[in-house]
C-alpha positions in Angstrom: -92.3 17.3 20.9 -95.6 18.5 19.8 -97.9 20.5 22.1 -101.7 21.1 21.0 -102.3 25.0 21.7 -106.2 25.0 20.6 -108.8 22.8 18.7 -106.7 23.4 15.4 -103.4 24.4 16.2 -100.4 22.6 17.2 -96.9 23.7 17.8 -94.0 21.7 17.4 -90.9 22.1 20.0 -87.2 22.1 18.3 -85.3 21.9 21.2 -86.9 19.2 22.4 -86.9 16.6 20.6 -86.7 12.3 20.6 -83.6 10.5 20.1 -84.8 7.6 19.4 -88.3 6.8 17.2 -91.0 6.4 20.1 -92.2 3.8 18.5 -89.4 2.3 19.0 -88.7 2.9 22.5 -92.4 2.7 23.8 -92.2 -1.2 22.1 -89.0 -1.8 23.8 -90.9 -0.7 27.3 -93.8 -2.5 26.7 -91.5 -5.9 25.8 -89.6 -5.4 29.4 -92.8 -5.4 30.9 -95.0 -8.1 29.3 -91.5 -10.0 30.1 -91.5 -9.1 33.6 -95.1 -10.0 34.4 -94.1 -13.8 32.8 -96.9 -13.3 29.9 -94.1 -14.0 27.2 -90.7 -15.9 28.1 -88.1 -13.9 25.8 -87.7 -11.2 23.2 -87.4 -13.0 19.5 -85.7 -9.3 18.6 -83.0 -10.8 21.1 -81.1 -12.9 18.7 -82.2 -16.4 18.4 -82.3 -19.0 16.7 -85.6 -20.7 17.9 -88.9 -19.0 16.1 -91.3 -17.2 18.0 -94.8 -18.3 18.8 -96.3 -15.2 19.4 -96.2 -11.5 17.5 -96.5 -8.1 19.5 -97.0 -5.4 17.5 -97.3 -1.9 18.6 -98.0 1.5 16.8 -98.7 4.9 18.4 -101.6 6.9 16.9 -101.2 9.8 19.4 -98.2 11.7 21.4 -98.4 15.2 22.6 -99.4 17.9 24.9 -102.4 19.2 25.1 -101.8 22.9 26.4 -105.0 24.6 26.0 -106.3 24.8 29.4 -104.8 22.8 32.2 -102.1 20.6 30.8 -101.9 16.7 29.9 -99.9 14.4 28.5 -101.4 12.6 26.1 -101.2 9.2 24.2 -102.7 7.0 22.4 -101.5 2.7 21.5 -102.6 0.6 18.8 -101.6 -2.6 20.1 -102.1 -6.5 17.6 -100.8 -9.5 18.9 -101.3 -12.6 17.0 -99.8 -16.2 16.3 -98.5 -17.6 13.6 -98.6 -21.3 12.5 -97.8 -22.5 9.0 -100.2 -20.2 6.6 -102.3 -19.3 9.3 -102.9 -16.3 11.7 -104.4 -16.2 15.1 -105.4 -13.1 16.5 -105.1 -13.3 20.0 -105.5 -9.2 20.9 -105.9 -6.0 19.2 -107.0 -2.9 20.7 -106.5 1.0 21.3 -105.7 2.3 24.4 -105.8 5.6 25.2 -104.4 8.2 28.3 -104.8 11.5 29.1 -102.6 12.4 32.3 -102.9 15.9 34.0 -99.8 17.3 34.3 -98.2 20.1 36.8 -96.7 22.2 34.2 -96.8 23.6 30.5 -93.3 22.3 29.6 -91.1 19.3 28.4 -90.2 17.6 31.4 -93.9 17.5 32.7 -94.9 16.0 29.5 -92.3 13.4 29.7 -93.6 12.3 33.5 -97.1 12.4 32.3 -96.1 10.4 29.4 -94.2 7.6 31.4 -97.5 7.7 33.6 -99.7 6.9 30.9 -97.2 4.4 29.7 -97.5 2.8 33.0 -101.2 2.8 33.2 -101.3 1.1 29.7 -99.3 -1.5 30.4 -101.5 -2.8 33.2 -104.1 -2.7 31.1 -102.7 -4.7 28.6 -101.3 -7.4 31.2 -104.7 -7.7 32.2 -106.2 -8.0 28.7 -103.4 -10.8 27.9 -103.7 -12.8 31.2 -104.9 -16.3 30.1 -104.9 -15.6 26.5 -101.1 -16.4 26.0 -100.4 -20.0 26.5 -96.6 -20.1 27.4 -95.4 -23.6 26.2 
């Protein structure tokens, strides 16, 4: 974990620390989710044989805590989803978003909650973006 002490300095945490890349995990949130609100029928990652229509690609730009004056969880999502037919691409989204979520507390397991909360809040946004853009066939 990384917490953001002033304008310049940051401290990193060493007993606190991921498991798995966040990347990694935040994509696999964000796949559950765009599955449960029916935007996309199933995970191509899931073993398949049948080829994917759509792409969902997701890279974080920011993750840490800003503890300077009150504290927040912050984060920020690069987010590109596209379609590919033969030679061709189709860009259907891509956009930042961005959440900074006041937290209780100056510590690990605050940031984690605000984290998940800004998650949250970022996957609505993106549901709404992508309703009636994704044409499930």
């Amino acid at each position: 974990f990384v917490y953001r002490q002033d304008n310049v300095n940051f401290e990193s945490d060493f007993y606190n620390s991921f498991f798995i890349s966040p990347t990694s995990n935040l994509r696999e949130e964000m796949t559950k989710g765009l599955l449960g609100a029916k935007l996309f029928e199933w995970d191509a990652n899931q073993n398949t044989r049948i080829d994917p229509s759509h792409f969902f690609e997701v890279t974080i730009s920011e993750l840490y805590g800003d503890f300077q004056n009150s504290p927040k969880a912050c984060m920020s999502i690069d987010v590109f989803v596209y379609m590919e037919t033969g030679l061709n691409t189709n860009t259907i989204l891509k956009k930042s978003y961005h959440q900074t979520i006041d937290i209780q507390k100056k510590d690990a397991g605050n940031l984690v909650v605000g984290w998940n909360q800004g998650l949250t809040n970022i996957l609505k946004e993106l549901e709404i973006d992508l309703k009636g853009k994704i044409l499930i066939k």
